[in-house]
C-alpha positions as CSV (number, residue, x, y, z in Angstrom):
1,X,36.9,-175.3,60.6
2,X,36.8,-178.7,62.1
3,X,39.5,-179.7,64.5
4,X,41.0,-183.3,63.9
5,X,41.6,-185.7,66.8
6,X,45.0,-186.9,67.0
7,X,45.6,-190.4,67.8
8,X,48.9,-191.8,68.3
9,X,47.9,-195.1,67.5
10,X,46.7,-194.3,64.1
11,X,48.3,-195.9,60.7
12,X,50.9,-193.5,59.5
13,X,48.9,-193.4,56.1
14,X,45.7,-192.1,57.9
15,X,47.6,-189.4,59.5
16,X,49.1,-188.1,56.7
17,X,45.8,-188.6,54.4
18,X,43.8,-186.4,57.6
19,X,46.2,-183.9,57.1
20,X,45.6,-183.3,52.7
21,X,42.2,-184.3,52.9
22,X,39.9,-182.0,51.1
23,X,39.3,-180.9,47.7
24,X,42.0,-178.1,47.2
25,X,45.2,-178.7,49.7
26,X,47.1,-181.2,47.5
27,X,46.2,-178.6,44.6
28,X,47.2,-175.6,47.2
29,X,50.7,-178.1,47.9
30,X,51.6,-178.1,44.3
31,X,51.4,-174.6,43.4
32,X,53.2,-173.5,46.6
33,X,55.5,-175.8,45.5
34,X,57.0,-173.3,42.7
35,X,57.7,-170.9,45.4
36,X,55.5,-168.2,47.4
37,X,52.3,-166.8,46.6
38,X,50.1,-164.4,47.4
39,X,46.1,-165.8,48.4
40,X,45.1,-163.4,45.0
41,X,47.0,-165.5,42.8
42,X,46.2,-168.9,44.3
43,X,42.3,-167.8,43.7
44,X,43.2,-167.0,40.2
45,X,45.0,-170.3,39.5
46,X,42.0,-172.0,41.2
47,X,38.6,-170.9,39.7
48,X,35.7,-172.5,42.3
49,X,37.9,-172.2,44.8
50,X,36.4,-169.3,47.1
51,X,38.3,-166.9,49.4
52,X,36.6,-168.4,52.8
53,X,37.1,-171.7,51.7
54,X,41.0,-170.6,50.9
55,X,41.1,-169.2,53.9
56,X,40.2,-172.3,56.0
57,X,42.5,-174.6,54.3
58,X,45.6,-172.4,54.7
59,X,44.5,-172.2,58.3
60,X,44.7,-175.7,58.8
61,X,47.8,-176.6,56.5
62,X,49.3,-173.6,59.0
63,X,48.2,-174.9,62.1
64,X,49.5,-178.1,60.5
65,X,52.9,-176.9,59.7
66,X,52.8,-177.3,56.2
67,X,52.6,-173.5,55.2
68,X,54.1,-170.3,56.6
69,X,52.0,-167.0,56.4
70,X,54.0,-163.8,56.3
71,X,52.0,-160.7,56.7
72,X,53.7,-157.2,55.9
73,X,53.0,-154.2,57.2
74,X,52.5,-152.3,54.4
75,X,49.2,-150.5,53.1
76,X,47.5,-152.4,51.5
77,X,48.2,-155.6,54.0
78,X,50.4,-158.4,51.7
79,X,50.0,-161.5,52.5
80,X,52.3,-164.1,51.2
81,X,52.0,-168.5,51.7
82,X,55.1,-170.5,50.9
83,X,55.7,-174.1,52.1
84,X,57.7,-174.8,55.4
85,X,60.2,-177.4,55.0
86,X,57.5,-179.9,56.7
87,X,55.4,-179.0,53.7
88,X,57.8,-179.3,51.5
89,X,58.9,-183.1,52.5
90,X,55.5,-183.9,52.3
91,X,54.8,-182.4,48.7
92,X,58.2,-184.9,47.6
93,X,56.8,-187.8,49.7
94,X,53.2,-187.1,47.5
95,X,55.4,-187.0,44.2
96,X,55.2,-190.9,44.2
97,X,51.3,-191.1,44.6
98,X,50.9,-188.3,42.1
99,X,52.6,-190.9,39.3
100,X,50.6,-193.5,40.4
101,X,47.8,-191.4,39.5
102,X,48.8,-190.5,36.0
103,X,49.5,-194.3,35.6
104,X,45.8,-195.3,37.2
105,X,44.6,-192.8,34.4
106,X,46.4,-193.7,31.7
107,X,45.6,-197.0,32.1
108,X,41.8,-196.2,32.5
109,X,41.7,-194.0,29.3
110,X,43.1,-197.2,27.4
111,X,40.5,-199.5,29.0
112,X,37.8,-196.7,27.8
113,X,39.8,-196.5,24.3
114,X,39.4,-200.2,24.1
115,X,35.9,-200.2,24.9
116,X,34.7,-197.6,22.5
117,X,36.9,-199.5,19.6
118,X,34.4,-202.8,20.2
């Protein structure tokens, strides 16, 4: 796990981009999103997405405040992930950029549509 350098004088943008960069956390934002889960069913719901590499992101979205780990004592050990309220502001300040998205692709399927139709 690589540590990330915190600069005060950074663009507010940047920060928040450092802190959901990688392949899965946005993914791992959404689902948590729909309440707790267990790291089981976040593999299941996530095929490529392997236990170390689950591991390490939770770790930082943790250490980042986005996600609260609750370990029971219980045998086997549970483990449950739910969003703080941090992470949850920041999964309804993503919402925005996640329409965008659809829009982008939406808009590139039709330019594809249009292409294929000449």
């Amino acid at each position: 796990m690589t540590r990330r350098r915190q600069d005060p004088n950074v663009c507010g943008v940047t920060a928040a981009i450092a802190v959901i960069d990688g392949k899965w956390k946005t993914t791992l934002l959404w689902l948590l999103e729909s309440g707790p889960h267990r790291p089981a069913e976040l593999r299941r719901r996530l095929p490529g997405l392997t236990e170390k590499v689950l591991t390490e992101a939770m770790r930082e979205m943790e250490t980042d405040g986005l996600v609260r780990r609750e370990v029971y004592d219980v045998l086997p050990p549970k483990t449950v992930y739910s969003l703080t309220p941090f992470g949850r502001e920041l999964a309804e300040a993503l919402a925005p950029l996640s329409d965008w998205g659809h829009r982008r692709l939406e808009k590139l399927a039709e330019t594809q549509d249009t292409r294929s139709a000449s």
